[in-house]
N, C-alpha and C positions, 0 to 999 in steps of 0.2 A: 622675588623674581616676578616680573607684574607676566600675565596670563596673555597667552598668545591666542588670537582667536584664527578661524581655521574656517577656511573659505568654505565654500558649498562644492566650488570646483574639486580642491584639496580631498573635500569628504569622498567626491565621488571617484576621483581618481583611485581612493584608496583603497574604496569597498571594489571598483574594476577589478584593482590589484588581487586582495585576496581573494575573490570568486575566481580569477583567470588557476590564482594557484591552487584554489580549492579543488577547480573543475584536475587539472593536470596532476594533481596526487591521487585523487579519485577514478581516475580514466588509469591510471598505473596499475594501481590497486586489480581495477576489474579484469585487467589483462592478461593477473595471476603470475606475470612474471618472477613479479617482486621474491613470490613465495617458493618460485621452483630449484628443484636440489640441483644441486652443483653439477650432477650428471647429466643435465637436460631439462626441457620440457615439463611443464604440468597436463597429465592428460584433463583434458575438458573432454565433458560430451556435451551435444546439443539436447535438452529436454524439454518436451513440451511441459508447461506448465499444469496441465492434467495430468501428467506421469508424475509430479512428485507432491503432489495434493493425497490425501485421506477422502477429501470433498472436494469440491467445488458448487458452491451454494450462493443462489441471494434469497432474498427475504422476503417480508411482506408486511403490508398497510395496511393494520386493521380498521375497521367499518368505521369511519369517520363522525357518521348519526349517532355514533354508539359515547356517549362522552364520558360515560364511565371507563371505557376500554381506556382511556389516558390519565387517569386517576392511580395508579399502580406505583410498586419497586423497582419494577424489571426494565434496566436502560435500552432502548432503543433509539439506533444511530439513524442519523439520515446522511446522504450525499453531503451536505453544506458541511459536517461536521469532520468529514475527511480530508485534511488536510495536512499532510507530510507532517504527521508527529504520533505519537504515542496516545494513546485514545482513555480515561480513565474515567470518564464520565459522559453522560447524554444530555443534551439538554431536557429530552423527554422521558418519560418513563408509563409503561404501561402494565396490563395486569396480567393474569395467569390465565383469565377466561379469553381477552383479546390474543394471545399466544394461541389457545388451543382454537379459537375459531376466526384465523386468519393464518398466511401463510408464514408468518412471521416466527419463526424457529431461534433458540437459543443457543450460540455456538460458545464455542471454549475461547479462553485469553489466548492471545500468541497467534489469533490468525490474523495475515495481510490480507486488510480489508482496501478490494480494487471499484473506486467511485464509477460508475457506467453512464449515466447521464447529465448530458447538459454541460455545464462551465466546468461541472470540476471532471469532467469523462477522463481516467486516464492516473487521477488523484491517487497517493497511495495511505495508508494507516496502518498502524498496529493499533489489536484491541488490549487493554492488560487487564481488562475485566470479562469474565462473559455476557455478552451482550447478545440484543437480538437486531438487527436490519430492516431495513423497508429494500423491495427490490429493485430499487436503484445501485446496494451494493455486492457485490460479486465477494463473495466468501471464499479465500483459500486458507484451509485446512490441513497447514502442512506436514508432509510425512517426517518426521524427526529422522530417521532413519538414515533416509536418503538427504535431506535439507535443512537447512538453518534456517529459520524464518527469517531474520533479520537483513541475512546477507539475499534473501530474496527481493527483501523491503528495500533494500539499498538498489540490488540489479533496477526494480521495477523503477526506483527513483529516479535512476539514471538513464532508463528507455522510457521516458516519459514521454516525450516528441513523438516519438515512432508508434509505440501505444497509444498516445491522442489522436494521431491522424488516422487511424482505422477507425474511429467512431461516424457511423456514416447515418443519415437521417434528415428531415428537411428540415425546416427551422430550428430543433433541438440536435443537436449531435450526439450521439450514442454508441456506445460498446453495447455490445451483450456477450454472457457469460457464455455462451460457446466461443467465442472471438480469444476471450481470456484463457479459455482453456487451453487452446490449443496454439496458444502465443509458444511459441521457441524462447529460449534460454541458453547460456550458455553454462552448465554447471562443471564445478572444478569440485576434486572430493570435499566430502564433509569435514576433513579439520583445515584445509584450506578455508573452505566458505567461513569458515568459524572462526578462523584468524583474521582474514576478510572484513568482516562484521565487527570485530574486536578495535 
């Protein structure tokens, strides 16, 4: 059977197609209807996202003069690196001395790491390593208890618009981690979010 080639139009109609249905099972999902018992409703609360954090933290840039501080193990992420996926390595890596003498702290795998400046303001990631930050990213630390990370990482993905457009600043556009913290949410319970997320 000789091969049919496939216009550029066809391509893009196609990829419309599935992003429209991506977006429309995605928007169902968050709605939580999908999940609710047959006697009604799913109770959702509104949470600020500092209420289900352990932390909320960014990072820091150590001493640049210093070119040994870049010489190390220890992955450090920057902004450019976050970018809607799963995070399992750095381009950079720093040492244990530039950690203790810079603000740049080591956090645990599993936090949704929120980009704050510039192009990618608003960006979201998970780490599955621990890593440490420059404080361009906004560290949540989330509470297991109360929250899935994942189905955070999805929410945040999905209020990306609305999240960018509070980055405010002149020529660079900016979040900061109090903006983050205090972002609203809508949380449905934890085996919800968990199915959510699944």
């Amino acid at each position: 059977m000789p091969e049919r080639k496939v216009s550029k139009r066809m391509t893009a109609e196609l990829k419309s197609y599935f992003v429209r249905q991506y977006e429309t099972y995605r928007d169902k999902l968050l709605s939580f209807n999908e999940f609710a018992p047959p006697e009604g409703q799913i109770k959702v609360e509104w949470k600020k996202l500092g209420e289900i954090c352990n932390k909320v933290s960014s990072g820091g840039t150590p001493l640049r003069d210093n070119a040994d501080y870049f010489k190390g193990t220890i992955p450090w992420l920057r902004t450019q690196e976050v970018d809607w996926k799963n995070i399992y390595d750095t381009e950079i890596k720093i040492t244990e001395d530039a950690v203790k003498n810079s603000s740049a702290k080591l956090i645990p795998e599993n936090c949704v790491i929120v980009a704050m400046y510039g192009a990618t303001a608003g960006k979201v990631g998970i780490n599955k390593i621990p890593l440490t930050t420059n404080q361009a990213c906004c560290n949540l630390i989330v509470n297991k208890e109360i929250a899935d990370y994942n189905f955070l990482y999805y929410h945040l993905f999905n209020s990306y618009n609305h999240l960018a457009s509070l980055a405010n600043g002149g020529a660079q556009q900016n979040l900061n981690a109090n903006q983050i913290r205090e972002y609203p949410i809508k949380l449905p319970p934890l085996p919800t979010q968990q199915k959510i997320a699944q």
